[in-house]
C-alpha atoms as an extended CHARMM CRD file, in Angstrom:
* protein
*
        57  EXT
         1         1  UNK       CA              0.0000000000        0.0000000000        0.0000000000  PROA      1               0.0000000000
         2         2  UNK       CA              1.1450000000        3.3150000000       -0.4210000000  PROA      2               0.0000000000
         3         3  UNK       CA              0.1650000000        6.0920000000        2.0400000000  PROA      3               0.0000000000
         4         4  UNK       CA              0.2790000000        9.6050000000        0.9230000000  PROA      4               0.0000000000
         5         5  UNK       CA              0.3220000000       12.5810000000        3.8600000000  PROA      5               0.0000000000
         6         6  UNK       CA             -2.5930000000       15.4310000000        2.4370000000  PROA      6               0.0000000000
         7         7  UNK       CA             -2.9820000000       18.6550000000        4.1440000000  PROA      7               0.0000000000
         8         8  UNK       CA             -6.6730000000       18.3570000000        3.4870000000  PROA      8               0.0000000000
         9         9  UNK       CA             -8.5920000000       14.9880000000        3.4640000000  PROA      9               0.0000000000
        10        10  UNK       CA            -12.2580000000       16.3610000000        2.9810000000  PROA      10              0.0000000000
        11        11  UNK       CA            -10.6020000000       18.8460000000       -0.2670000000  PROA      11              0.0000000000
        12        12  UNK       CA             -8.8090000000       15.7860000000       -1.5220000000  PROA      12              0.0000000000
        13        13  UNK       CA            -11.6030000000       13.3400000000       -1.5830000000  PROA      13              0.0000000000
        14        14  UNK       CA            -13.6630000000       15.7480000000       -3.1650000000  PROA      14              0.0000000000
        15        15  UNK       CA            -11.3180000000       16.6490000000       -5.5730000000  PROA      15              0.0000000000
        16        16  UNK       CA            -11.1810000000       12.6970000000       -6.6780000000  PROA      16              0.0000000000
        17        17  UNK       CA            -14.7180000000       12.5760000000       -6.3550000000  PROA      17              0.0000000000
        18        18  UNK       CA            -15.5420000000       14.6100000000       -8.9000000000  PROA      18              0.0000000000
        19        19  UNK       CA            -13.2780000000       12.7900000000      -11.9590000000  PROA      19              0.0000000000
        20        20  UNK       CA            -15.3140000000        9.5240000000      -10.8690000000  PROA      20              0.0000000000
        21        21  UNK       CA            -12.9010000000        7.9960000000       -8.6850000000  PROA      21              0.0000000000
        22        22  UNK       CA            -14.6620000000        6.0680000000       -5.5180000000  PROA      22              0.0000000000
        23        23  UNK       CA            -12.9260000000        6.8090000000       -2.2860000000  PROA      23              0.0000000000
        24        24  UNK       CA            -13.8990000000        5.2260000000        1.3920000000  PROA      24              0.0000000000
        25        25  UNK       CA            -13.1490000000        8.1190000000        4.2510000000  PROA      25              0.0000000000
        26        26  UNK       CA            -13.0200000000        5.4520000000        7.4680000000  PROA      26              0.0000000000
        27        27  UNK       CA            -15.7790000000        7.4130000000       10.0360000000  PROA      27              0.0000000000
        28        28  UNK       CA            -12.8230000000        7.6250000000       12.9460000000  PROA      28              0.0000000000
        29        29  UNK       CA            -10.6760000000        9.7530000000       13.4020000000  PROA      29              0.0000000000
        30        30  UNK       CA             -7.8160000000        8.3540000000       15.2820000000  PROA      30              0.0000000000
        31        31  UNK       CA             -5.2210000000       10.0050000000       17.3900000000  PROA      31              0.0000000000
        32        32  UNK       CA             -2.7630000000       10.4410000000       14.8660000000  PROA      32              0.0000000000
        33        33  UNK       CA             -5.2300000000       11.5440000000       12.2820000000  PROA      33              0.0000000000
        34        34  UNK       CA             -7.8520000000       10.8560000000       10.0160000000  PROA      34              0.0000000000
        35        35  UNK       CA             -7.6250000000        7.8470000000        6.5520000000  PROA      35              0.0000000000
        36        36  UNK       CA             -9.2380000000        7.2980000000        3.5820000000  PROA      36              0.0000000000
        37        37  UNK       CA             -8.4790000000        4.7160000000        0.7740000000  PROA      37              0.0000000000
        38        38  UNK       CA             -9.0170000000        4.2570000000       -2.2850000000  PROA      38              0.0000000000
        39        39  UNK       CA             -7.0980000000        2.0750000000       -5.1000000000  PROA      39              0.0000000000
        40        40  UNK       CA             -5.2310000000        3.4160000000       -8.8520000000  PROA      40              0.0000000000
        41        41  UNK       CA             -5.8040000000        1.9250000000      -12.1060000000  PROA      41              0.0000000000
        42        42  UNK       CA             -4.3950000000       -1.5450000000      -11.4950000000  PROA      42              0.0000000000
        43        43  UNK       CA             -5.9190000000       -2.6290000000       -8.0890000000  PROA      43              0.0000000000
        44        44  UNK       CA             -3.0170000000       -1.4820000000       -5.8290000000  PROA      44              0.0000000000
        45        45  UNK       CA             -4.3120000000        0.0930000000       -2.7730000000  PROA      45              0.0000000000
        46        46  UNK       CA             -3.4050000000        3.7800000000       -1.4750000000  PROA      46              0.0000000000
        47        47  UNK       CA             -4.6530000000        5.2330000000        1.3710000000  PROA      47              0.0000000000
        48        48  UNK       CA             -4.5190000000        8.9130000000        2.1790000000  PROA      48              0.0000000000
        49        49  UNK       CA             -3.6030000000       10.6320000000        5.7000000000  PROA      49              0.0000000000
        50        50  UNK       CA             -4.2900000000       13.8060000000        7.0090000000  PROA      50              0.0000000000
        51        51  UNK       CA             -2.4460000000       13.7880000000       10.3260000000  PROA      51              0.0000000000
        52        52  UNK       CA             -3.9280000000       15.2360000000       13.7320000000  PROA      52              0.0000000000
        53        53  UNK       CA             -3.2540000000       15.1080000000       16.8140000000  PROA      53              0.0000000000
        54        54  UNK       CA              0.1790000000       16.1740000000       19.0130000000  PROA      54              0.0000000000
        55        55  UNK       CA              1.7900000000       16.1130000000       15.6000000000  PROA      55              0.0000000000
        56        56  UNK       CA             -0.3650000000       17.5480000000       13.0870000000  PROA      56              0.0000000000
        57        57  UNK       CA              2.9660000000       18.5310000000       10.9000000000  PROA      57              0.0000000000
């Protein structure tokens, strides 16, 4: 899996959203942050971070 860090989760998703791609934003939000995941053209899953918490950098 690859995990990419984005400053925005809820801009992102949308963003991906609207060219048709299908995302899943897990409900929690943990302590290090909040995840969604989605997969690219061949299967291969990436999931997207948005960090919170003590460590929001």
């Amino acid at each position: 899996m690859i995990n990419f860090r984005v400053r925005d989760l809820d801009k992102m998703v949308a963003q991906l959203r609207e060219r048709g791609i299908a995302v899943e934003v897990h409900s929690e939000v943990y302590p290090n942050g909040r995840f969604a995941r989605l997969s690219d053209p061949e299967g291969n899953p990436i999931q997207l971070w948005q960090p919170g918490g003590k460590d929001p950098r």
